[in-house]
BAFI-176784 format. One line per 3 residues: number of its first residue (from 0); for each residue x, y, z of C-alpha. Coordinates in Angstrom, 3 decimals, m for minus. Each point is the difference from the previous one (the first is absolute). Layout:
NUM	X:Y:Z; ... $
***
This chain:
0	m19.585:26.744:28.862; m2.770:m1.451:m2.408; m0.035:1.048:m3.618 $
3	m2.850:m1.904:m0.523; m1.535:3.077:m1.918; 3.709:1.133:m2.072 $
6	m1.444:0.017:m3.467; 2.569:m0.526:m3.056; m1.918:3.738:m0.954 $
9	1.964:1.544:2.840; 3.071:m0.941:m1.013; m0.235:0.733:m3.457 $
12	m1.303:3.679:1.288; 3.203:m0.358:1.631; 1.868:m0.624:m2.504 $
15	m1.394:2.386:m2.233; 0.402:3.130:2.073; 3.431:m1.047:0.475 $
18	0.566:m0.205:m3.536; m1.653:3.220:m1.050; 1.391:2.366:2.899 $
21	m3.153:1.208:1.568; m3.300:m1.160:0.930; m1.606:2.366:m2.564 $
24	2.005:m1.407:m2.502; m0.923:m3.654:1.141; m3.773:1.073:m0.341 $
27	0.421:1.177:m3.515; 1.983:m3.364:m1.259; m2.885:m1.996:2.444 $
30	m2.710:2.343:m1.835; m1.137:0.538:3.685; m1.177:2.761:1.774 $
33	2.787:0.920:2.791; m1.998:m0.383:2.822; m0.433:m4.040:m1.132 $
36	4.199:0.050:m0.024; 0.146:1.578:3.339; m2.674:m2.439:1.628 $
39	1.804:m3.239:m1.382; 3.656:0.907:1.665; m1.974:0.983:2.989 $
42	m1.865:m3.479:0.029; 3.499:m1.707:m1.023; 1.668:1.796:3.140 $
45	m2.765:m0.976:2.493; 0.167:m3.403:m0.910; 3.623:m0.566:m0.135 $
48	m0.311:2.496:3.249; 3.608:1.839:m1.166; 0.443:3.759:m1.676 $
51	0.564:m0.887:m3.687; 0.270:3.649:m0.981; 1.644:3.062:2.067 $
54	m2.976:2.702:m0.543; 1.737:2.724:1.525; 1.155:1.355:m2.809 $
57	m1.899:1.576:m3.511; 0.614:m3.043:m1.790; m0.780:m2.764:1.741 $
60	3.625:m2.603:0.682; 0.333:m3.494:0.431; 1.338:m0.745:3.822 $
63	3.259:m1.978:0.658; m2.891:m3.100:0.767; m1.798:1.309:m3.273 $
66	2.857:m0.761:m2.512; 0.274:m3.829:1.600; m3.599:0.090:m0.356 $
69	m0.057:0.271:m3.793; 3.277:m1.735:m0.642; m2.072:m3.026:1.276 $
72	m3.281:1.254:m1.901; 1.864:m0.086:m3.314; 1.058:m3.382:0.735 $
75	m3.405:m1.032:0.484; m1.385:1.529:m2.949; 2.470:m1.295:m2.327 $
78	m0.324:m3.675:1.980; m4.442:0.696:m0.775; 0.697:0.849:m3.796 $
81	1.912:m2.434:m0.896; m2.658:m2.451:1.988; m2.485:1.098:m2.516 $
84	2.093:m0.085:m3.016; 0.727:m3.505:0.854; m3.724:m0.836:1.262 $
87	m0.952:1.710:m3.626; 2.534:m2.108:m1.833; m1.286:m3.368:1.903 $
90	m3.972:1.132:m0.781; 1.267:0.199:m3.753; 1.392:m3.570:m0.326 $
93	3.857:0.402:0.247; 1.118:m2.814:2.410; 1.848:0.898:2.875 $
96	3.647:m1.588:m0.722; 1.448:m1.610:m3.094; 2.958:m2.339:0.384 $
99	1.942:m0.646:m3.195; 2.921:m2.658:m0.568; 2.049:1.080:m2.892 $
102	2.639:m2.456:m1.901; 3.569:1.933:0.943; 0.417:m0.163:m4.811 $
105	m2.511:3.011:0.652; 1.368:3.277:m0.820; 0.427:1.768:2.973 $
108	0.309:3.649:m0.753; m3.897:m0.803:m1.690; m0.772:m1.563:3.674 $
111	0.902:2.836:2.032; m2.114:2.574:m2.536; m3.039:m1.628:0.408 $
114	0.340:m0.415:3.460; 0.748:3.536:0.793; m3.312:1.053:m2.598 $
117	m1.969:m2.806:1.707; 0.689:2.160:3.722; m1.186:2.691:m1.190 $
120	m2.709:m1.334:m1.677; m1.296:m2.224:2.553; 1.786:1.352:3.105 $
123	m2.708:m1.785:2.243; 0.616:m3.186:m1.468; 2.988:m2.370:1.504 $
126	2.653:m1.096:m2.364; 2.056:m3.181:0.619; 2.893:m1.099:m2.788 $
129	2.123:m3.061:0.626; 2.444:m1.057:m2.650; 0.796:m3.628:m0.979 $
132	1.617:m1.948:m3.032; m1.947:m2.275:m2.256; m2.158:m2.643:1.007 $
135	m0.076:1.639:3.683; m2.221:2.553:m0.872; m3.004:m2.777:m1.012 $
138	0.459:m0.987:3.343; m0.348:3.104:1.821; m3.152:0.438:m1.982 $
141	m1.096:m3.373:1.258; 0.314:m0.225:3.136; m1.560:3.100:0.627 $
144	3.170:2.164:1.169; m0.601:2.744:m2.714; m3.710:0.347:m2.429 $
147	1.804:0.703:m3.213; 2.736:m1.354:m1.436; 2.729:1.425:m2.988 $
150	1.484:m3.429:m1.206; 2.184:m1.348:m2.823; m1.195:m3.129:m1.985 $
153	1.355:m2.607:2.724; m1.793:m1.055:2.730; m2.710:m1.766:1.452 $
156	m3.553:1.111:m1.643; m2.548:m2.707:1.203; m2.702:2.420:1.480 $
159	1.413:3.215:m1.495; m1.499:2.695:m2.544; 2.618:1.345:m2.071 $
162	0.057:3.465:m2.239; 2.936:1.257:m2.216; 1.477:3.001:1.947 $
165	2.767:0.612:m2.141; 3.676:m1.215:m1.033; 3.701:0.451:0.874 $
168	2.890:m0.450:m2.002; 1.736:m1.890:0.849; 4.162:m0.433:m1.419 $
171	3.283:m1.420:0.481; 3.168:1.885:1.478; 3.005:m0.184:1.446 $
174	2.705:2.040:1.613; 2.772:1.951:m3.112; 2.625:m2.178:1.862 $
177	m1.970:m3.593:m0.627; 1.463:m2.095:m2.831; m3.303:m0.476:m2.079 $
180	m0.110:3.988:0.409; 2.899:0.047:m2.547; m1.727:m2.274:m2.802 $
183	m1.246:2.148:m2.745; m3.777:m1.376:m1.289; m1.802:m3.049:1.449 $
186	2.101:m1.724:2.626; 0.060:m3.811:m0.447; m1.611:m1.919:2.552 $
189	2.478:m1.983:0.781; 2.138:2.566:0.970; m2.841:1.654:2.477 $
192	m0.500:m3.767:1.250; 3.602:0.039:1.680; m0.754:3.513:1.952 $
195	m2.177:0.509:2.694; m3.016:1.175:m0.521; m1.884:2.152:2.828 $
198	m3.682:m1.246:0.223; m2.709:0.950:2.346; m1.680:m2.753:1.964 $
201	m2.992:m0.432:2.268; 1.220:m0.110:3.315; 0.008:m3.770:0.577 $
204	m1.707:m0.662:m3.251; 0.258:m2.955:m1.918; m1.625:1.237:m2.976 $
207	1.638:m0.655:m3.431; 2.375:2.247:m1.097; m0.780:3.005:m2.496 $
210	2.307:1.532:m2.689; 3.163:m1.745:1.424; 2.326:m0.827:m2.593 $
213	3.354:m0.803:1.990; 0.902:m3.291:2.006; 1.237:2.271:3.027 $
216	m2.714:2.084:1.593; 0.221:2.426:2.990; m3.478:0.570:1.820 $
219	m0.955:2.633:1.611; m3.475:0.625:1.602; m0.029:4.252:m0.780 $
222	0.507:1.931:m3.041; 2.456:2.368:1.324; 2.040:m2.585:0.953 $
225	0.359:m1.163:m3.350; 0.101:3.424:m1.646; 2.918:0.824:3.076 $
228	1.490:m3.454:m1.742; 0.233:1.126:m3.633; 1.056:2.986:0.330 $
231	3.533:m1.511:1.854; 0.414:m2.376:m2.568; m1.058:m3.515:2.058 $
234	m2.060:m1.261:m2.896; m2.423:1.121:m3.037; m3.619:m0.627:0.243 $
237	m3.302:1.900:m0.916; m1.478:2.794:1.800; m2.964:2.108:m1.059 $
240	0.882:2.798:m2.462; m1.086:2.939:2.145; 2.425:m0.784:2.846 $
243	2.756:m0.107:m2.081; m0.750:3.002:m2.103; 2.785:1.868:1.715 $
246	2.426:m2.011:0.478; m0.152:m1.266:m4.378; m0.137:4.104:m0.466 $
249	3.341:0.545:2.351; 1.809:m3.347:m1.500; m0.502:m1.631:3.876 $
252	m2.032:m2.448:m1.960; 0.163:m1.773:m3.340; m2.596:m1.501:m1.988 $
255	1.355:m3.511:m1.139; m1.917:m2.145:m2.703; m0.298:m3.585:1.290 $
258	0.381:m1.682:m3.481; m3.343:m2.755:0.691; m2.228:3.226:1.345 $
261	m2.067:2.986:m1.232; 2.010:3.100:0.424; m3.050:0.910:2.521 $
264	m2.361:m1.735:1.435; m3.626:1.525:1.423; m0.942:m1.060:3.154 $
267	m3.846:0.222:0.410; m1.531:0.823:3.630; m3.224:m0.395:1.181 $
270	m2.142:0.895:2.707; m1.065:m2.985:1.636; m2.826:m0.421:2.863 $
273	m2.087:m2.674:1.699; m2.544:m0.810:m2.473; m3.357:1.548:0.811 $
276	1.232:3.102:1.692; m0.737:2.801:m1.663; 2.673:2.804:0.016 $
279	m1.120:3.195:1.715; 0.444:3.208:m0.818; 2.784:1.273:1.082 $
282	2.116:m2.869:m1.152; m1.424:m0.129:m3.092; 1.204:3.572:m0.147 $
285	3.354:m0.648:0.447; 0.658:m2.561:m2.031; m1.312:2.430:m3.180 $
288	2.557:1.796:1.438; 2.501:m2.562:0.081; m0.618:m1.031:m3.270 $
291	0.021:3.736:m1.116; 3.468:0.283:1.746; 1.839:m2.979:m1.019 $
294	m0.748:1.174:m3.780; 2.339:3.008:0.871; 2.428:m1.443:2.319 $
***
């Protein structure tokens, strides 16, 4: 069997009279004359040489073969239009895939809105999100893994365009049951530097340390692991404020006042890129939406 002649018209004929119950009604949506209707399921039958529709009757039914017959024709109509949504998307500029490396201080509940806007805005367009801590992100940028880049102020710039996304803040807490928990006002520092602190590390960084304050460290490579830290009491240590919103609000959490810091501290992030690439559409999309999001996360 050849179907060398099957035109994407037959099937949407198909379709159509399907839909609409009758081929009169199919000529009426189709603003054809029913004779045209009745021609194209006749050519549609002869070429794929099978009864589509049982005839016997006064309305015309689909066979047992008929109703496989459109199941697949659906299927490749909706497979056609999204071809030319995506072929129309492509012909406008938007680039076929963005691939984004986002710092993990990031809020995430703003990361998975614009994600889930940026499907259904650009549904054609392939989305890929890795997450990495500090200076890791630069590097991700540089050697080419991801285009874009969401990074903190630490890392490794030579040959990178930078542009102020937004900020996190950042502050210190620790679990009800820690001792500094119990100090009233700005806890002396050298009463934090005999507890350990919790501090997120590079995975086999040796970059210099940022906003430690304690002699005894525990490093940890993820952010949950940390949070999962704090909250059973293993050490104190700063985590970005929308992470811990929760647990402050439910008393999990304490805010505690190192007495040398701010009482916050704003962590900028910027999108970072190789320098001379220019940012297409799509991503430049979502990160006005990212920046939108993190305002309100």
């Amino acid at each position: 069997m050849a179907l060398e002649s099957l035109t994407l018209d037959q099937l949407r004929v198909l379709v159509t009279v399907a839909n609409e119950g009758s081929f009169s009604a199919a000529a009426r949506k189709l603003r054809r004359v029913q004779s045209a209707v009745s021609h194209a399921m006749k050519s549609l039958e002869s070429e794929l040489g099978i009864e589509v529709w049982d005839r016997s009757t006064r309305v015309p039914q689909l066979t047992d073969a008929g109703r496989v017959v459109l199941a697949h024709a659906r299927r490749v109509l909706g497979e056609t239009d999204e071809l030319a949504r995506v072929t129309a998307s492509l012909a406008a500029g938007v680039e076929a895939s963005v691939s984004l490396c986002v710092d993990a201080l990031f809020p995430v509940s703003a990361l998975i809105v614009s994600c889930m806007e940026f499907a259904q805005r650009f549904s054609a367009v392939e989305l890929r999100v890795l997450t990495e801590t500090m200076g890791v992100v630069h590097e991700r940028v540089l050697d080419r893994t991801c285009q874009l880049g969401i990074a903190g102020p630490h890392g490794r710039t030579h040959g990178l365009e930078q542009e102020h996304l937004t900020v996190v803040r950042m502050v210190t807490v620790a679990s009800p049951s820690h001792p500094a928990a119990a100090r009233k006002g700005r806890v002396p520092m050298h009463v934090l530097e005999r507890e350990v602190q919790i501090v997120l590390s590079e995975r086999g960084s040796q970059s210099a340390d940022q906003g430690v304050g304690s002699a005894r460290t525990w490093r940890v490579a993820e952010l949950a692991t940390k949070h999962a830290m704090l909250l059973a009491g293993l050490g104190w240590g700063n985590m970005p404020e929308p992470m811990v919103r929760d647990d402050l609000r439910e008393k999990r959490l304490v805010r505690i006042k190192p007495a040398a810091w701010a009482d916050v501290h704003d962590l900028p992030l910027s999108v970072v890129r190789e320098r001379g690439q220019p940012i297409g559409v799509a991503a430049r999309w979502l990160l006005e939406r990212l920046k939108s999001s993190a305002k309100s996360a």
